[in-house]
N, C-alpha and C positions, 0 to 999 in steps of 0.2 A: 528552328530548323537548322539543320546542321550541312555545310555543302560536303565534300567528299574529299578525301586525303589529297593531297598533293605533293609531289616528289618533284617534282620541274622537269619529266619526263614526257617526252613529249612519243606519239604513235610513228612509228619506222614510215618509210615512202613504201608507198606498194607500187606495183605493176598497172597499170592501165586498165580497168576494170575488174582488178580486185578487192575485195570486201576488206572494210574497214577494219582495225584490231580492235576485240574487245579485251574489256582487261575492267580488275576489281569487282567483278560478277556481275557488271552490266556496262553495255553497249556505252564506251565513251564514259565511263564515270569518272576516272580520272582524268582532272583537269590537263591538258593542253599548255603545260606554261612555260615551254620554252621551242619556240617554232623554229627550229635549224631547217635552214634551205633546203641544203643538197647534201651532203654528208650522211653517210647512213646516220638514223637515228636509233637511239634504243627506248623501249617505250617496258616500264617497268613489268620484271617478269611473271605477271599470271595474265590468266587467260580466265578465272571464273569459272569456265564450267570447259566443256567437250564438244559444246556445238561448231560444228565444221562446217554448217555456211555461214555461220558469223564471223570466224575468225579463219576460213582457211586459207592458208600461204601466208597471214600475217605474220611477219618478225618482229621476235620478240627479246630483248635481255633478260640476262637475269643481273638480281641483286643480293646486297645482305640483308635486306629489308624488304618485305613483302607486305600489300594492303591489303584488308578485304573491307569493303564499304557496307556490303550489305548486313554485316555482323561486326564491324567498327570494331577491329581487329586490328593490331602489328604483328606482326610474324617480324624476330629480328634473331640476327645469328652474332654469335662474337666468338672471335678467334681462339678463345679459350676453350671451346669447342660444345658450347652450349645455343641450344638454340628455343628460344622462348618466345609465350605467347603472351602477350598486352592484351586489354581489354580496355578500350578509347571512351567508349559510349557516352560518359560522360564528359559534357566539355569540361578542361581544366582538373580532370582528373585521370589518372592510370592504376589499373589493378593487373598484376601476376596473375596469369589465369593457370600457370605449366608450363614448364620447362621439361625439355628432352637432351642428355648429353650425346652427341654426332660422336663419333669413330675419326680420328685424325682432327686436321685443323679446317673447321668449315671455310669453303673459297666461296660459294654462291648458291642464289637457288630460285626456284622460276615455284609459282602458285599456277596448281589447276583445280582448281574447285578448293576441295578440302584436302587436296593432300600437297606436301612441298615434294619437289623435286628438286634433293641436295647434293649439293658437289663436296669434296670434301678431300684434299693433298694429304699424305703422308699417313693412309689408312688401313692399307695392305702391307702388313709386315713381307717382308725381302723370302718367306715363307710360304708365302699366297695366303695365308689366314689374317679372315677380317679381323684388325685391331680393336680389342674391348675400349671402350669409349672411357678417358681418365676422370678422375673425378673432378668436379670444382675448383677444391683447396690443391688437384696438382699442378707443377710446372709446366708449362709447354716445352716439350723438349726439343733440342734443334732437329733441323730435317734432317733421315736418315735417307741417304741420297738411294739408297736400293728398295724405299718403300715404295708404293701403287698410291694410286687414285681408288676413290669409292664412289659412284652413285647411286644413291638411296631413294627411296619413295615416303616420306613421312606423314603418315594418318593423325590429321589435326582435328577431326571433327567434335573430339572430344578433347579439347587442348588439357584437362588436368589427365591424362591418357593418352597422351601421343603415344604414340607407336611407329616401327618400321617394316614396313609391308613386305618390302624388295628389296635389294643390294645386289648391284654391278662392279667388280670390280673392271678398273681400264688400267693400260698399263702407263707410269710413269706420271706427271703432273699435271695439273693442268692448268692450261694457257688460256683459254677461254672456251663459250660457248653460243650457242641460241638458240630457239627455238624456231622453226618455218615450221608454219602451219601447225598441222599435231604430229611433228618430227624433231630430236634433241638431237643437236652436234654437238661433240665435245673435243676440240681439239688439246693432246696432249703433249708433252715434251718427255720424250724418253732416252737417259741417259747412258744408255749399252749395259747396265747390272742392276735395271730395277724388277720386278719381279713380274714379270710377262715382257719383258722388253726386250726390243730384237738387241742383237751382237754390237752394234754398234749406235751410238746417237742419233736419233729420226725424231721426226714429228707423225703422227696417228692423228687419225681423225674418224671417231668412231658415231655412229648415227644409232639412234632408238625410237621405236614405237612408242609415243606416250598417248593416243590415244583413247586409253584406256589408265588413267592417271594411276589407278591403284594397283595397274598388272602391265606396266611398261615393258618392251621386249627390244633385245639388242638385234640389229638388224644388218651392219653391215660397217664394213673399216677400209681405209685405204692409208697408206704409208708413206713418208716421201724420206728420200734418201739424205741423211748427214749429209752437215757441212766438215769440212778437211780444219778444225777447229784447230788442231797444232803449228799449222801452214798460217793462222790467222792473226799475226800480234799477240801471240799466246793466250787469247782467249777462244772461252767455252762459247759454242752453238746457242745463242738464245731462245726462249722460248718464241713462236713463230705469234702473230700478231693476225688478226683475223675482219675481213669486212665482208658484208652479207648481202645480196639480194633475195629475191623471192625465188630465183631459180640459180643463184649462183654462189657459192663460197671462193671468195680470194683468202687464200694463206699464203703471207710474205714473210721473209726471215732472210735467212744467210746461204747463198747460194753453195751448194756443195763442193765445189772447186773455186770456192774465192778467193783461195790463195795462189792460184795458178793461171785464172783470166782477167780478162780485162773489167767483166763485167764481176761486180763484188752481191750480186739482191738479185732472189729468184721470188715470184709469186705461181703460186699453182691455181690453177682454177679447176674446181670441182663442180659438176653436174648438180644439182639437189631437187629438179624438178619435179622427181619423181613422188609423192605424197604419200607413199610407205615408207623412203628412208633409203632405197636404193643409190649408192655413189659412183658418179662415174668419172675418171680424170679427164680434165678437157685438156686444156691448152698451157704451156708453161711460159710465163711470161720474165724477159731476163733485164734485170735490172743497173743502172751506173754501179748504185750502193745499194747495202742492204736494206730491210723495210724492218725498223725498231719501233713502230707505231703502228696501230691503224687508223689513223687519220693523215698518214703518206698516201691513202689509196681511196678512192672514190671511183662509182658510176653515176653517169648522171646523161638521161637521153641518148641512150646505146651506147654511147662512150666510158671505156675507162681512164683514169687519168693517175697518175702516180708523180711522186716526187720524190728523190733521191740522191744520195750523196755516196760522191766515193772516197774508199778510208777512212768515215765515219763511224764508224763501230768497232776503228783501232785506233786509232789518233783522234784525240781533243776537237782538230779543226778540218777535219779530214785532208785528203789531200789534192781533190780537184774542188770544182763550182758545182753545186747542186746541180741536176737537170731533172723536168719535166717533161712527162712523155703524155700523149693519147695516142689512144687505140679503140678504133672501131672494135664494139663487139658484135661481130656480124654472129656469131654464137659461141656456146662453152668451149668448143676446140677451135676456133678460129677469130685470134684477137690480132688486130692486123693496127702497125702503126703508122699514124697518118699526121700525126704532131710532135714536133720536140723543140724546147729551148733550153740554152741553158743561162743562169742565173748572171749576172753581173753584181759581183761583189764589190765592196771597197776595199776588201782583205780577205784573207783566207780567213775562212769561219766555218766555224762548225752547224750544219742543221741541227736544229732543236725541236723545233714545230713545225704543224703543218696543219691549213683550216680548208677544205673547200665548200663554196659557199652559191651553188647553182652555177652561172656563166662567170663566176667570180674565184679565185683560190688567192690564200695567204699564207705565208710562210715567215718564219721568225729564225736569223742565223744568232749564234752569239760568238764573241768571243772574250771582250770587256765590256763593247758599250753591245745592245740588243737591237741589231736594224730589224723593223717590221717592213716587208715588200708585198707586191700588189699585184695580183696577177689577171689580165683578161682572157677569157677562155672560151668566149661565143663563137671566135668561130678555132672548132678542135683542129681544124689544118694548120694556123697561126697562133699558139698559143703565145701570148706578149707579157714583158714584164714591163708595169705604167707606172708606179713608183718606190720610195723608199721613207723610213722614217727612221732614225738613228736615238735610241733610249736609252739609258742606265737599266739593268739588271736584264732576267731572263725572262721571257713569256713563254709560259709552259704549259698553258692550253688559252682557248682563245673561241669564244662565244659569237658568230655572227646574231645582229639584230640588225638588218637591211643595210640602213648607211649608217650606223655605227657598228663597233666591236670593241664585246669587251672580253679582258686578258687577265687570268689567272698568274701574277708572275712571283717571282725572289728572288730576293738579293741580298747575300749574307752582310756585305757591307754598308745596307741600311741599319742607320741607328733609329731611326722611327717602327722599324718592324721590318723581317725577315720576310715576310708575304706581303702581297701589294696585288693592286686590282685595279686598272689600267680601263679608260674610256677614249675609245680612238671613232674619228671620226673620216669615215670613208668615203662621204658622198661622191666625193672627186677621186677616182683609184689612181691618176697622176699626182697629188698631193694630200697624202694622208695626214693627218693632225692629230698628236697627243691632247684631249680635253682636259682630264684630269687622271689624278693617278693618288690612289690612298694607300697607303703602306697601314700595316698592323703587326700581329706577332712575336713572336720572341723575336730577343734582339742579339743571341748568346749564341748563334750559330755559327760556324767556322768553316761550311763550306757547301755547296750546291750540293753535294750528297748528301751532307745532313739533312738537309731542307728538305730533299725529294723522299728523303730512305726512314723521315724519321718524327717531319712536321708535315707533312701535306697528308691528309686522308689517303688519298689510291695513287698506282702508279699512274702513267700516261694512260693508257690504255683505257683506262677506268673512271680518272678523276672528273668525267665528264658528270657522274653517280653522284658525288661529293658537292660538288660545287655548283648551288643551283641558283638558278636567275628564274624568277618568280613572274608573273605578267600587270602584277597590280607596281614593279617598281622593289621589289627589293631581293637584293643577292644574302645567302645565306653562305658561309665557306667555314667546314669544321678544319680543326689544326690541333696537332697535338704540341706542348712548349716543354722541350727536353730542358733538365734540369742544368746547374753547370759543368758536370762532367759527364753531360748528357744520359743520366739517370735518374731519374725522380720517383722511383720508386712508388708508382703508382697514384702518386698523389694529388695530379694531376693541374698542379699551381701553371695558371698563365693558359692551359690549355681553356679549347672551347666553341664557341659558334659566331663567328664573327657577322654582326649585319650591316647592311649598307644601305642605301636609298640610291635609285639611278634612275635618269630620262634622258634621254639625247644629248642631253647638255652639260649635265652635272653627277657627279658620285659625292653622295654625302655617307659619312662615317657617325654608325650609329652601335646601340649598346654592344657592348662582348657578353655571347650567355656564358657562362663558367661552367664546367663541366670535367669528371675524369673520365679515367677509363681510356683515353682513346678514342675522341669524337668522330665520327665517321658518314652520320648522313642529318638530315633537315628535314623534317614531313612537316607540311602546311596542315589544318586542320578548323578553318573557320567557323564560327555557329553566329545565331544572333547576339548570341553570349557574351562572344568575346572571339579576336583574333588568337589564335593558338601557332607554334612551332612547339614539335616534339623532337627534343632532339636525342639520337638514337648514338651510343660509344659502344665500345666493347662490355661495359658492364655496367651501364643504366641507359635508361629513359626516363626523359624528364621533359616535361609541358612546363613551357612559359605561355605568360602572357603578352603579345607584343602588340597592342592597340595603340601604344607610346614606344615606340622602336628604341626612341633612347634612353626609357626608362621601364625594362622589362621586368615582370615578374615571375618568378616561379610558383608554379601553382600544384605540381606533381614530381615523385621522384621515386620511382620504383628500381630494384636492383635486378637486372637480368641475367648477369654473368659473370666470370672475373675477366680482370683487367691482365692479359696476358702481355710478355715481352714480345716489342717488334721486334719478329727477324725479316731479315732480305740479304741474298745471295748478292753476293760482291760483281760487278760487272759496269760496263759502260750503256749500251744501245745509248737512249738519248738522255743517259745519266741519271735515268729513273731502276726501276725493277725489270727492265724489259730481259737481262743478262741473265745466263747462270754459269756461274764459278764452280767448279766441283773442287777446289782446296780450300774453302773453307765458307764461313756462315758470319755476315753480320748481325752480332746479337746486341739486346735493348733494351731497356724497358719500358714500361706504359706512362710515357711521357706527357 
């Protein structure tokens, strides 16, 4: 007997008697293995079939990697712009079943039944004609900053036969997405000359009918006005960062006039109740600093709650103390504030992170050394900071498990490894406690950009995808290891899938699976057989065996794609991807 794929994605919080998400073509099939409190969650993007009293108003992500259980299937995408289907069935082994090449460079994509629904940056030539899909053996070319977005509807039933049903163009790039109920949002970033793009720099947020997976229909958009990006430290408008309810979208980013008020971070909230896809703008929320994450923003029991820094997103260390805010959401146009603190630093530092965790939230500054603090939030009129813990390097996303957490961090001036994974102990939110901390990875890095822009799987935003904490005890975290002039030409030495063993008490350091291409995600896949990870890069999958964590074997290696060069747009937010630069393109390669 075979149990069902695992991603460490766990099902979004719904509303108060709303229906469970299904996902992988039946009710709960995908395992439950990473239980976050309060924090939106993302629960991997299919949905299985169309039934809308199973899944309706369920939120959903999307991914690069899609599962179907009942037909023991990968649906995996890679940036080279190929998007292929695995065949699992057998434990311990992987078969090619077809491949389809996407139009631009694939970003993500959500599963409903049998067809994908793909996202896809730099697709629409500055022409409005859909770009023919490159081949294989070509280059990925840098972004041409006046291209579109593409979404596609792709017919997998026959995966030696894919095919594409439908194609949307949207204007400009895009920043993210989800799925509520049978409704796609796709928020974009458009840079004033991409090709449907208004006159000047906005964010779009454009909504579709997908209930009907093979005949999706555009149904409705709303705009929000640029930020004064010249007025701003000389940088560009970032793409806007997104957190979801079942009836609400928050999009935060860079307030329009931040260079001219007090307040630098605007969030808009959007209506979405409506279960055809209808948008309505609700309330605009004004923030200290801008919002470079979305894990600054949370609901949690009518309340929103936000965290923020000003001069953050122009300067290294910003230039006041972070503050926290709540706000009653008494509805979408009326968010009323009924809490605020601000931070007590030891130093000016810069925010980096941000966790909330039910009546709990944590937050990570850095400057040299990485204070982690502790915030109580039960009651939203008094929100308190209870203590502080002061660490070497950055923590750059960060995992609640009740009274522990643990912390995806770097730090280029570790000689044991550039990535490290951090076990803190919270029981007491007055005195937090480092338990342990294991460093890995390349050791040849040179600086926090590198690391974010060129060794970590996903940006902020996303690395939640990447980096998965499993429920039987063990952390999976792919990385890619840039060469020494930080080029390796595909070859992918040092890169891989890092495993670990963890319990309350202890992080133990266990096998590195080797891997090129550009490691990027972890699928669980158990039988009686044998304990299985499949790990998925930009251009293979490949099944270990891990019954002996520190002595793994490979048992499958199938080729899905090429191994294309990382780019990312030059920028600050919290020193990840979250920025776009219009003079120029960080280019790389498959490290």
């Amino acid at each position: 007997m075979r149990t069902a794929f695992r991603l460490a994605l766990p099902v979004l919080a719904l509303a108060a008697g709303s229906a469970t998400a299904c996902t992988g073509g039946r009710c709960g099939s995908f395992a439950d293995d990473e239980p976050m409190a309060a924090a939106e969650r993302g629960v991997p993007g299919s949905t299985g079939g169309n039934d809308q009293s199973a899944a309706q108003r369920a939120i959903v992500e999307a991914d690069i990697v899609q599962l179907d259980d009942e037909q023991d299937r990968i649906y995996a995408m890679s940036r080279g712009g190929t998007l292929a289907m695995v065949d699992a069935k057998v434990p311990g082994t992987l078969r090619l079943m077809g491949k389809i090449t996407l139009s631009g460079q694939p970003f993500e994509m959500y599963r409903r039944g049998d067809v994908l629904l793909t996202m896809s940056n730099n697709a629409v030539s500055y022409d409005g004609n859909v770009m023919l899909p490159l081949g294989e053996s070509a280059e990925v070319p840098p972004p041409d900053l006046r291209n579109g977005a593409l979404v596609a509807a792709v017919d997998v039933a026959d995966p030696a036969k894919a095919r594409v049903l439908a194609t949307f163009k949207v204007p400009g790039e895009v920043a993210d997405s989800r799925i509520v109920g049978n409704v796609l949002y796709v928020a974009t970033y458009e840079n004033g000359y991409c090709h449907g793009c208004g006159t000047a720099p906005r964010t779009l947020v454009t909504s579709f009918d997908v209930s009907t997976p093979t005949a999706p229909k555009k149904v409705d958009q709303i705009a929000f006005s640029p930020s004064n990006a010249s007025g701003y430290g000389g940088w560009s408008p970032w793409k806007r960062s997104v957190f979801a309810t079942e009836n609400r979208l928050y999009v935060g980013g860079l307030a329009a006039d931040a260079a001219t008020t007090a307040n630098e971070g605007i969030i808009e909230v959007i209506d979405i109740s409506d279960p055809n896809g209808v948008l309505k703008r609700g309330a605009t929320i004004s923030t200290s600093g801008p919002i470079a994450s979305r894990w600054q923003m949370d609901e949690h029991d009518g309340y929103f709650r936000v965290v923020s820094q000003h001069g953050v997103g122009r300067t290294t260390s910003g230039d006041r103390y972070p503050d926290i805010d709540v706000f009653r959401a008494e509805s979408t146009t009326s968010m009323v504030r009924v809490g605020h603190v601000t931070m007590a630093l030891p130093r000016q530092e810069g925010l980096k992170t941000v966790r909330f965790d039910g009546a709990r939230a944590y937050a990570i500054t850095f400057q040299q050394t990485d204070p982690l603090f502790t915030f109580d939030l039960s009651d939203p009129a008094k929100p308190t900071q209870k203590g502080q813990l002061e660490i070497p390097g950055w923590v750059y996303h960060l995992e609640p498990r009740g009274e522990v957490l643990l912390g995806l961090g770097l730090d280029w001036r570790d000689s044991n490894g550039n990535l490290n994974v951090s076990l803190f102990d919270v029981a007491n939110l007055a005195q937090p406690k480092l338990v342990q901390r294991v460093s890995f990875g390349p050791t040849n890095a040179w600086s926090e950009w590198m690391i974010t822009n060129g060794v970590l799987a996903e940006d902020q935003d996303r690395i939640q995808k990447a980096f998965r904490v499993f429920d039987d005890g063990l952390i999976a975290v792919p990385f890619s290891a840039p060469g020494e002039y930080g080029n390796d030409a595909c070859s992918g030495a040092g890169s891989g899938i890092q495993l670990l063993d963890w319990s309350k008490t202890s992080l133990v350091k266990r096998a590195l699976l080797p891997m090129k291409g550009n490691p990027r995600r972890a699928v669980r896949r158990d039988s009686e057989a044998m304990k299985e990870l499949i790990a998925i890069s930009d251009s293979n999958a490949v099944s270990f065996t891990i019954d002996d964590r520190s002595k793994v074997v490979k048992t499958a290696d199938v080729e899905i794609g090429v191994c294309a060069p990382r780019q990312s747009y030059v920028g600050r937010g919290f020193e990840g991807n979250d920025t776009v630069a219009e003079d120029g393109w960080g280019g790389g390669s498959c490290w």
